[in-house]
C-alpha positions as CSV (number, residue, x, y, z in Angstrom):
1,X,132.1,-95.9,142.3
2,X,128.3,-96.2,143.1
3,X,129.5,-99.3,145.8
4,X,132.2,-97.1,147.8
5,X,129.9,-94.3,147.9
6,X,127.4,-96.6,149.1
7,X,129.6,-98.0,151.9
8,X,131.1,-94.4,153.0
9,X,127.9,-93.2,153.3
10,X,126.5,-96.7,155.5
11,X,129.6,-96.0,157.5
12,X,128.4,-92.7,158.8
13,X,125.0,-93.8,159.1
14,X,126.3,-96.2,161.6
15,X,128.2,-93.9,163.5
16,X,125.4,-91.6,164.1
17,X,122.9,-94.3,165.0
18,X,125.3,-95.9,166.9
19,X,125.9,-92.1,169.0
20,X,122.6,-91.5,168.8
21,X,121.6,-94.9,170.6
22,X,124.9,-94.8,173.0
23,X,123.7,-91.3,174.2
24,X,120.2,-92.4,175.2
25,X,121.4,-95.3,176.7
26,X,123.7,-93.7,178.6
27,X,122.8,-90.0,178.8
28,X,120.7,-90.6,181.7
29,X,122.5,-92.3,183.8
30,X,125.8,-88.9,183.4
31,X,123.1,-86.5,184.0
32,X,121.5,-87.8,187.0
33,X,124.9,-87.9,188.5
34,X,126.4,-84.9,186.9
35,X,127.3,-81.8,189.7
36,X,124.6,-79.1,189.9
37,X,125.3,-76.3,188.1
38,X,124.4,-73.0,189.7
39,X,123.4,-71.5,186.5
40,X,121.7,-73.9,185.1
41,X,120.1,-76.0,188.8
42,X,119.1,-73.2,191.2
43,X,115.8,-75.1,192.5
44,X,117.6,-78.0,193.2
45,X,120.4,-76.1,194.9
46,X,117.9,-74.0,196.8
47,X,115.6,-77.6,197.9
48,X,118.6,-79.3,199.4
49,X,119.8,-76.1,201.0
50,X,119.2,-74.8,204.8
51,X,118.7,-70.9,205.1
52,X,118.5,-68.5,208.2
53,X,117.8,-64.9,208.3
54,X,120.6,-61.9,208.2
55,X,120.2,-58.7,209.6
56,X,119.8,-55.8,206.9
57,X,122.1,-53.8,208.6
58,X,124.4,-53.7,211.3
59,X,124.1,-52.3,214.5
60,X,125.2,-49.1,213.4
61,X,123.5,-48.6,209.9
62,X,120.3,-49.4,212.1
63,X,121.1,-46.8,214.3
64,X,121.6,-44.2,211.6
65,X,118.2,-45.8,209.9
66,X,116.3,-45.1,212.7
67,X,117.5,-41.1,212.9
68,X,116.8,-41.3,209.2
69,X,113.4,-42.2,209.5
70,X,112.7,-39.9,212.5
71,X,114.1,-37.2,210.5
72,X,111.6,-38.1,207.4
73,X,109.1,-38.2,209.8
74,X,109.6,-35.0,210.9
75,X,109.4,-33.2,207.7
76,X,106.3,-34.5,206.9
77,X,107.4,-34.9,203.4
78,X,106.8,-37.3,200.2
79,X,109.9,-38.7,200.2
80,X,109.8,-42.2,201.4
81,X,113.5,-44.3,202.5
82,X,114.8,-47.6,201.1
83,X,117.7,-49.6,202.5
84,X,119.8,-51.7,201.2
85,X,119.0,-50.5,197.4
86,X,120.4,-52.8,194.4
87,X,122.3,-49.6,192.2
88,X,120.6,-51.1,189.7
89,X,117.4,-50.9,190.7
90,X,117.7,-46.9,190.8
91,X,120.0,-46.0,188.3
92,X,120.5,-47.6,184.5
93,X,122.6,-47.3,181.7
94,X,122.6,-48.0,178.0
95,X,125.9,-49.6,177.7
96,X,125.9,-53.4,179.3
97,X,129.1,-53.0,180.2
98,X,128.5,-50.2,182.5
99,X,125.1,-51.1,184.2
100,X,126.9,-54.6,185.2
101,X,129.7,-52.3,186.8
102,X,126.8,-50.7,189.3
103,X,123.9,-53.5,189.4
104,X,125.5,-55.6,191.8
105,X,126.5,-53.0,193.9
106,X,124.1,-51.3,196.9
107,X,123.7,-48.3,198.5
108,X,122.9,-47.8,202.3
109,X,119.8,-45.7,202.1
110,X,118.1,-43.9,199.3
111,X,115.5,-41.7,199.4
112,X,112.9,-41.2,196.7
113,X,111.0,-38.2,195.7
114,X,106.7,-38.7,195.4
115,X,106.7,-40.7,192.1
116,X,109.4,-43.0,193.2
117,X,112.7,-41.4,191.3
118,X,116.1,-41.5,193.6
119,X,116.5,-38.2,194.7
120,X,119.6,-38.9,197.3
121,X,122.0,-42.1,198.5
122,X,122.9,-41.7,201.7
123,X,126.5,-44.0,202.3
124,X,127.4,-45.0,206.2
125,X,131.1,-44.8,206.1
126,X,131.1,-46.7,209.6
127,X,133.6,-48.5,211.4
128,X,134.0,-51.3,209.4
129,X,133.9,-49.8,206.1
130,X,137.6,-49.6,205.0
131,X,137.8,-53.1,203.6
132,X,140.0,-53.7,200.7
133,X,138.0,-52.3,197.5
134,X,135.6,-50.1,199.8
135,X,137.6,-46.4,198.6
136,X,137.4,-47.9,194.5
137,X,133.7,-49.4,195.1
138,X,132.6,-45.9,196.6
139,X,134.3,-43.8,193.4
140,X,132.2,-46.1,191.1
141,X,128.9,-45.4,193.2
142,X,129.8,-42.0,193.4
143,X,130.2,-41.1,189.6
144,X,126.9,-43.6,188.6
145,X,124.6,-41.5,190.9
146,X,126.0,-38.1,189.6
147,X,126.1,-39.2,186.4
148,X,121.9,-40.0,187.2
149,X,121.5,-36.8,188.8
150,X,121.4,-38.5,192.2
151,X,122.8,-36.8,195.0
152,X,125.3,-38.9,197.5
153,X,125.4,-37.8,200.9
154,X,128.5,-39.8,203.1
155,X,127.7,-39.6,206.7
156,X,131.0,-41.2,208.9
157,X,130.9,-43.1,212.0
158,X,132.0,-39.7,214.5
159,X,128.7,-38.2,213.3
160,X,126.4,-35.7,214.6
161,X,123.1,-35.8,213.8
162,X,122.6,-32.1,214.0
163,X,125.2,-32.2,210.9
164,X,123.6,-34.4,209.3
165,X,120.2,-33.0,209.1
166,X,121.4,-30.4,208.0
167,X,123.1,-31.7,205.3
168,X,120.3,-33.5,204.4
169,X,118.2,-30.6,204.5
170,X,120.4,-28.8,202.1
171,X,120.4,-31.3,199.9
172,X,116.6,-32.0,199.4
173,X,115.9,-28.2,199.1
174,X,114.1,-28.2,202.5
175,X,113.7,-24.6,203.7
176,X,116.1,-24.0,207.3
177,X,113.1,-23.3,209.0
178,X,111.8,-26.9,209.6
179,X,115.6,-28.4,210.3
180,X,115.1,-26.7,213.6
């Protein structure tokens, strides 16, 4: 009994040296050839890769930026404007499951009150926003901020700008005297 214990016992010895021994051998030479794996191989993604700048926004959202910061100047406030903003970067949640619904997603403008809390999104619904997914994306931004206690303000591509100052105005509690 002793021998075939023995033996059984040899036999997977010498598998596992043999693996063992196989996978150094050979181990280097599949993972110096294996693809690159985004998760895992980022720096070596991002070496052999070209890059070139992107505008922020488009030619329109830019427009609207620029009668947003105009407007901020103005007012003379202590709210400062963001664009571009990561969801995410504003707003959190508890539940994993329902931060990764809103982190990936961004909001055209937000402005922040003095100590840096979202106070108001501001959406462009310009001419190129009704994209498949745009009207379901929107109804998940929409309930995250109020959920928050961030106001959303939606200003379309026919705006006026008289409009929306004063919806602005309205919205951050700014007395009507200095919208005129």
């Amino acid at each position: 009994m002793t021998t075939a214990l023995f033996w059984i016992v040899g036999f997977f010895v010498a598998i596992f040296i043999a693996t063992f021994i196989i996978s150094m051998v050979f181990g280097r030479k599949w993972s110096g050839s294996r693809p690159l794996d985004p998760r895992r191989d980022q720096l070596a993604i991002v070496k052999q890769s070209k890059y070139f700048k992107r505008r922020i926004m488009n030619g329109e959202e830019y427009r609207l930026f620029q009668h947003l910061e105009q407007w901020m100047n103005a007012r003379q406030c202590a709210h400062r404007l963001f664009a571009q903003v990561s969801l995410g970067e504003i707003i959190g949640s508890d539940d994993r499951s329902s931060y990764a619904c809103i982190n990936s997603k961004r909001c055209d403008f937000v402005i922040v009150d003095a100590t840096g809390y979202p106070v108001l999104a501001i959406e462009y619904q310009g001419t190129g926003h009704f994209t498949p997914g745009a009207f379901e994306r929107d109804n998940v931004k929409q309930q995250a901020l109020e959920s928050a206690g961030v106001r959303l303000v939606e200003v379309f591509d026919d705006f006026r700008w008289e409009d929306v100052q004063t919806q602005l105005d309205s919205a951050l509690g700014i007395p009507e005297r200095m919208s005129a």
